[in-house]
Steps between C-alpha positions, in 0.01 A plus 500: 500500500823673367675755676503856351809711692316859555691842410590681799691791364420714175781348287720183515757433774755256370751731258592680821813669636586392874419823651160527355452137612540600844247800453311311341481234823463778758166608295322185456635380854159681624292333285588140696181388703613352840204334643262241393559224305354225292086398605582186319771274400504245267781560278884646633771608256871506511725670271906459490736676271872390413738698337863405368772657601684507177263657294146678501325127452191464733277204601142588658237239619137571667358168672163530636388197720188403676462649845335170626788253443751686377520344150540627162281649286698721238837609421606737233872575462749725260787631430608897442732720489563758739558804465537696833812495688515275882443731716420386876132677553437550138442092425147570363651726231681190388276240527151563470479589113545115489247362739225735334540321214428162674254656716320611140534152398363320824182336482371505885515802697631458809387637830803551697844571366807415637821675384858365563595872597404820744172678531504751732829431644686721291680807571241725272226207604409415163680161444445321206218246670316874546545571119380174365194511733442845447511421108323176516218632772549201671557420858884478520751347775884633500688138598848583490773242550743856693492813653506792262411747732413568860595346845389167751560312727539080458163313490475162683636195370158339469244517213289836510738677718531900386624821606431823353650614201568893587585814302745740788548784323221708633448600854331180630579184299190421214419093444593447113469098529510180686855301517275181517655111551315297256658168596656392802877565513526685185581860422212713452317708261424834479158560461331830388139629358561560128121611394146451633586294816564550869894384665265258721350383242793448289691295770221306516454402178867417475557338744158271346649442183867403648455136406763372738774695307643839588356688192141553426383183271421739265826674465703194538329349195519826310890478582538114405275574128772776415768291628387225254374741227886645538693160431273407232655835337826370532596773743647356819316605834829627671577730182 
């Protein structure tokens, strides 16, 4: 079953300025369902974008693996350029006109979506996990590798350790996340709903689909497909 990304606003959103980007992201930010999740699970996506630094090259990958074992079961993978500017909490701008192309292209839908990135953990909380989701209408988990936004304390060192993963600048701090330890001894992830899925449920299911690394099995292969897909190019990983 191929996935069809649904319009969410009345005309396209990629030839944007920065400003209306923002605007943009404050609108659709209440459009985000926080609660829920998946009845069933059989397939799990990752998706992993990498970008040079020298030029406007970028390498996109979408992995979907079986939810059982963890194994693989498709892969589709490009390359594009970009055309939006880095800016931190505008990453979706940048990088999902390339993974809707794979997306278009994949064969198996997948029934939970992991994104190397924010959700709801985002100053305007509307992260790029939150966009993809929202786009997709598929249950989404923010799995980001840093903090972009919002205050904790330390988890345990232990496997499944978290702390909350809170926005101060109101009155009486708001939970945005989970700062969640997905392997003993490692530094953890910041975890946040991105569409269509409770923060409970979301820890859960990444902390299920660790594999014994500290990234999400699906994100971690998403990341080594690009990685591979980007030396193949000729374009060294570091540049």
């Amino acid at each position: 079953m191929r996935v069809k990304a649904v319009r969410i606003t009345g005309r396209p959103t990629w030839e944007i300025d920065p400003a209306s980007a923002i605007a943009l992201q404050e609108r659709l930010a209440k459009r985000v369902v926080r609660r829920g999740g998946p009845r069933k699970v059989s397939l799990v996506a990752g998706v992993d974008v990498s970008t040079s630094r020298f030029s406007r090259r970028a390498w996109g990958g979408v992995v979907v693996l079986r939810s059982s074992d963890l194994a693989l079961v498709e892969e589709q993978g490009g390359e594009a350029e970009v055309r939006f500017p880095y800016i931190p909490g505008l990453l979706a701008f940048r990088e999902i006109p390339l993974l809707l192309d794979l997306f278009d292209r994949l064969r198996h839908k997948p029934d939970l979506l992991f994104v190397d990135g924010q959700g709801v953990a985002h100053p305007r909380g509307f992260g790029i996990a939150c966009h993809l989701g929202l786009l997709l209408d598929i249950p989404t988990i923010g799995c980001a590798k840093s903090r972009l936004f919002g205050m904790h304390d330390d988890p345990g060192p232990e496997m499944g350790s978290s702390v909350p993963l809170l926005d101060d600048r109101g009155p009486r701090p708001r939970t945005i996340g989970r700062v969640v330890r997905t392997k003993d001894g490692t530094r953890p992830l910041y975890v946040s709903v991105g569409h269509k899925i409770g923060l409970a449920e979301a820890v859960r299911w990444t902390l299920a689909c660790s594999g014994g690394y500290r990234l999400p099995e699906p994100t971690r292969q998403a990341h080594l497909f690009v990685t591979r897909l980007r030396r193949e190019s000729g374009e060294s990983v570091n540049g």
